[in-house]
C-alpha positions as CSV (number, residue, x, y, z in Angstrom):
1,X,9.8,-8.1,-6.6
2,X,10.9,-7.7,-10.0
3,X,10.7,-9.4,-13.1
4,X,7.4,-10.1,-14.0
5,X,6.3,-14.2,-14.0
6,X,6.6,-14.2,-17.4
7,X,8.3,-12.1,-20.0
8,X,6.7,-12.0,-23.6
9,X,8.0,-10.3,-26.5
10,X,6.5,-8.8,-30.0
11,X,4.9,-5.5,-28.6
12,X,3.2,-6.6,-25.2
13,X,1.5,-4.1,-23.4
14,X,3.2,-4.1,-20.0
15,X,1.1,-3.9,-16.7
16,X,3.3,-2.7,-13.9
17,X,2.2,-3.2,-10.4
18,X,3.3,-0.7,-7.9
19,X,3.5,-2.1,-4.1
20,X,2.5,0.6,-1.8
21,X,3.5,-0.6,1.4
22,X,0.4,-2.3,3.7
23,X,-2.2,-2.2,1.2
24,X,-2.7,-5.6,0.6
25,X,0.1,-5.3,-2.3
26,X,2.0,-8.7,-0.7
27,X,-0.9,-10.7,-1.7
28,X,-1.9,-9.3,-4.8
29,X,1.8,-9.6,-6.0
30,X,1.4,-13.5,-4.9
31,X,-1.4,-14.3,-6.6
32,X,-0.6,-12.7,-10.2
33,X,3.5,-14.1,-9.4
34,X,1.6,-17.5,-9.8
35,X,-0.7,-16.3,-12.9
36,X,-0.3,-17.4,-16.7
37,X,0.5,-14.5,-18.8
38,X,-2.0,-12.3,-19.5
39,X,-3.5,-12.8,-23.1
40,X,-1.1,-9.5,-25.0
41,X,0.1,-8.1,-21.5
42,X,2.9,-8.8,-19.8
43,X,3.5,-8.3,-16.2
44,X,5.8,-6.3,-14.1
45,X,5.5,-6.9,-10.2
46,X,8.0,-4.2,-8.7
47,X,9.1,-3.9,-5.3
48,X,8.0,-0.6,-2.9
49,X,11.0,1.4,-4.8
50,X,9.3,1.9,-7.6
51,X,6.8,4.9,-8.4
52,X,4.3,6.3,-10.9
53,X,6.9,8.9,-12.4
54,X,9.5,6.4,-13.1
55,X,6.8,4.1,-15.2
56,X,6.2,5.0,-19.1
57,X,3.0,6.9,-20.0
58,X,2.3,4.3,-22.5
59,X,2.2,1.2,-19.9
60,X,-0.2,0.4,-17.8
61,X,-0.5,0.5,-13.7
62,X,-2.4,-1.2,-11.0
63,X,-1.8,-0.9,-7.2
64,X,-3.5,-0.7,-4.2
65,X,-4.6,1.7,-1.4
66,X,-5.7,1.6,2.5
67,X,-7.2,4.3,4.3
68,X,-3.7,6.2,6.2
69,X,-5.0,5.7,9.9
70,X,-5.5,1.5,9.1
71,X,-2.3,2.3,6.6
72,X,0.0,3.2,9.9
73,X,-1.3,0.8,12.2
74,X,-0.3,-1.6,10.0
75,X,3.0,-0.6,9.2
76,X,3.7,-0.1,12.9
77,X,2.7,-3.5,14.3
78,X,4.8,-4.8,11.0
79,X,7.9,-2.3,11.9
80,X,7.7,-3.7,15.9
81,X,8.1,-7.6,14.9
82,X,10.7,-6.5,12.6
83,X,8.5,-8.2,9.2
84,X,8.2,-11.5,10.7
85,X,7.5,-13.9,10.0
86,X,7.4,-13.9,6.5
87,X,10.6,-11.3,6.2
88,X,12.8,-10.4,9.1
89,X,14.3,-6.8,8.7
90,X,16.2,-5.5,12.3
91,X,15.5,-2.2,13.8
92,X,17.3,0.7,12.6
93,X,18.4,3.3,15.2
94,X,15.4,5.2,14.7
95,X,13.3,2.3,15.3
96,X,15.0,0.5,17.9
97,X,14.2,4.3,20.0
98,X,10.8,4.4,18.4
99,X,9.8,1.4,19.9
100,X,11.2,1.7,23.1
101,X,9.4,5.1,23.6
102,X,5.7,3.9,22.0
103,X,4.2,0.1,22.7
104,X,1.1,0.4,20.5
105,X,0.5,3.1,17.5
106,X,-1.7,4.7,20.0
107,X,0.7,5.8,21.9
108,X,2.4,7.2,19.0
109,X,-0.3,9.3,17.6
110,X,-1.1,10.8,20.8
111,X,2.0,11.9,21.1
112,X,1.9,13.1,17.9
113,X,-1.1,15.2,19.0
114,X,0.1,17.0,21.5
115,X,3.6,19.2,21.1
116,X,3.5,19.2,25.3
117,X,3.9,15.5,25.5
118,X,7.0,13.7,25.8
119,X,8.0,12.1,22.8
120,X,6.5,14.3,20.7
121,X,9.5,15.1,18.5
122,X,10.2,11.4,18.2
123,X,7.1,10.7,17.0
124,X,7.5,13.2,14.0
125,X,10.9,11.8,13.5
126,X,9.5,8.6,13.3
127,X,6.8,9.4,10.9
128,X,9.4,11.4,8.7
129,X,12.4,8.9,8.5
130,X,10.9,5.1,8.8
131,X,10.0,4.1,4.9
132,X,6.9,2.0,6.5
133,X,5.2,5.5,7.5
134,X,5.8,7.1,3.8
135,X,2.9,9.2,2.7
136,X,1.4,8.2,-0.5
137,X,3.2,10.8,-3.0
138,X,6.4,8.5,-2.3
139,X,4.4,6.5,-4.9
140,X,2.1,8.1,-6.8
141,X,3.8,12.0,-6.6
142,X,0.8,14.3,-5.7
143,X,-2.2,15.3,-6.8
144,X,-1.7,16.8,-10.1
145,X,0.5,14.2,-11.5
146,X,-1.8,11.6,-10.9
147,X,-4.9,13.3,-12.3
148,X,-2.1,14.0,-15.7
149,X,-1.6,10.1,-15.4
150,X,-5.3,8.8,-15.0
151,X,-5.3,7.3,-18.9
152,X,-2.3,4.7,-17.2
153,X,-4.4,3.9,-14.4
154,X,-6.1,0.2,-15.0
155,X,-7.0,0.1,-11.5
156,X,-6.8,0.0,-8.0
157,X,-8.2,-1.8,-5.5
158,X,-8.5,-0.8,-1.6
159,X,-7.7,-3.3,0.9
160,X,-10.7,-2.8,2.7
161,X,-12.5,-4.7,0.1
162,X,-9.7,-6.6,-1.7
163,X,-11.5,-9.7,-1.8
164,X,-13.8,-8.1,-4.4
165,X,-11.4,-5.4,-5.9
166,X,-9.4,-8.9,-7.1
167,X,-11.9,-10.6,-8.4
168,X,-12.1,-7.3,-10.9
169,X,-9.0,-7.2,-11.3
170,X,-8.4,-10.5,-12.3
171,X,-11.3,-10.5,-14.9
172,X,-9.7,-7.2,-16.7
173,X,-6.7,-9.1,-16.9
174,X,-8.6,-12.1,-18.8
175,X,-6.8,-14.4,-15.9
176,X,-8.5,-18.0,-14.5
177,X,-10.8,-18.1,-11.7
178,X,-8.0,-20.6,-9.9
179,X,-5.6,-17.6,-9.9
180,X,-6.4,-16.3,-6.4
181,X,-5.6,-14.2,-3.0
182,X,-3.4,-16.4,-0.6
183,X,-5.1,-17.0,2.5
184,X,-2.4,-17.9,4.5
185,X,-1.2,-15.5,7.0
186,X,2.5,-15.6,6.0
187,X,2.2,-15.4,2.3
188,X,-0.3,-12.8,2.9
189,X,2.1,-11.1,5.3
190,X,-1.0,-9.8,7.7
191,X,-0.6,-9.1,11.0
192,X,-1.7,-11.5,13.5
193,X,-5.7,-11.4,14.7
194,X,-6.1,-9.9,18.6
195,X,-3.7,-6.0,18.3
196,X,-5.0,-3.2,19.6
197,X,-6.1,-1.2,16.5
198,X,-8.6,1.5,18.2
199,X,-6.4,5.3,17.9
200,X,-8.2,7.6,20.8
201,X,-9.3,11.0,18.9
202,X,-6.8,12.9,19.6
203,X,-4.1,10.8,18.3
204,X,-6.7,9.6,14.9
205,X,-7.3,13.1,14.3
206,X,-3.3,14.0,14.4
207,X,-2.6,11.2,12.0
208,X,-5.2,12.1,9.8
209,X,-4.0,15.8,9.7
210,X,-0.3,13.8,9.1
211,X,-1.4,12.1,6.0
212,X,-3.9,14.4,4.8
213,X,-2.7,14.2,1.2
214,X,-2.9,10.9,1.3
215,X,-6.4,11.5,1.7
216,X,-7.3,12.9,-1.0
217,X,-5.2,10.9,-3.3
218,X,-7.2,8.1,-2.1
219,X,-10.6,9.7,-3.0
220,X,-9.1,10.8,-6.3
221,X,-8.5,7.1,-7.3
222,X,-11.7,6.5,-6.0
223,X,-13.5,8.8,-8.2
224,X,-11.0,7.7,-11.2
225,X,-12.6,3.9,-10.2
226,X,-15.7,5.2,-10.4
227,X,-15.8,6.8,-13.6
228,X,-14.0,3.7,-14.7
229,X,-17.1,1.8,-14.0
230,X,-14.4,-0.7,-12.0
231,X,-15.1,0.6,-8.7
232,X,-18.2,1.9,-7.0
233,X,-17.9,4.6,-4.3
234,X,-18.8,3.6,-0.8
């Protein structure tokens, strides 16, 4: 989603939001669409193209982050009713045989676990070449960069607490208590209540192996949230 909800000029200090893919960015992104302009910031909501490296040091950057198992469940459940019903995007190729071979993302990751099982190629196919399933550095580049970045960082919030991580957010932006998360399913673009979410420990273990960088990117923002006094570690 790009521009921002409001454009100002004279030397505003842009805020760019990056929208990593199931973290709770759809909301975020519809709750500060509908904000008044920060007091001497403006705004830049971007679509998931957009990453870290392509951003001016001198801007600032929020986004938000999920933990990679929750992350791919997501994704997948999103991916199988093609983004409805707030989007509708048909299967690719890849998807259309992605789904066919793997019902739930349980099936996926244990295939993913085991190189004897059938599918198990597919399911590293599907991990590699479906954008939902792209590991954290298609954002935020690695480790290193990041840490090199930390002074752009205003913050990031974690979608297992994003009721709270907006709330702080929306005070260091100086915007109104009436600016808040949508709690309707579609604008929120959640998946519906009542999937099966649990990954057996084979297939968790294999996914957290997958996205293990992801991992510690995670915990790095974390600490940076920390040492930020924004964020307390859990």
């Amino acid at each position: 989603m790009e521009p921002a909800p409001c454009i100002r000029d004279g030397g505003m200090r842009r805020v760019h939001f990056l929208h990593i893919g199931k973290t709770g960015g759809t909301a975020i992104k519809h709750a500060l669409a509908q904000a008044p302009c920060p007091a001497g910031l403006e705004l830049v909501l971007h679509g998931h193209d957009m990453a870290l490296d392509a951003i001016d040091p001198a801007d600032l950057v929020i986004f938000s982050l999920r933990d990679p198992v929750s992350r791919f469940v997501s994704a997948f459940y999103s991916r199988q009713r093609c983004g409805r019903p707030r989007y509708f995007f048909p299967w690719s190729e890849l998807e259309q045989r992605l789904f066919s071979a793997f019902p739930t993302p349980e099936a996926l990751a244990l295939a993913l676990a085991d190189p004897g099982r059938e599918h198990h190629a597919l399911a590293r196919e599907a991990l590699e070449g479906i954008r939902h399933f792209r590991r954290l550095n298609r954002w935020l580049i690695g480790e290193d960069f990041l840490l090199s970045r930390r002074s752009m960082i205003l913050f990031v919030a974690f979608q297992e607490s994003l009721a709270r991580d907006f709330e702080i957010l929306r005070r260091l932006l100086d915007l109104p208590a009436s600016v808040a998360l949508p709690t309707g399913e579609v604008e929120a673009h959640r998946n519906p209540a009542g999937l099966a979410r649990q990954i057996a420990p084979p297939g968790e273990e294999a996914l957290r192996h997958w996205y293990e960088e992801d991992g510690r990117l995670i915990e790095v923002c974390r600490l940076l949230m920390a040492s930020k006094g924004h964020q307390l570690i859990p």
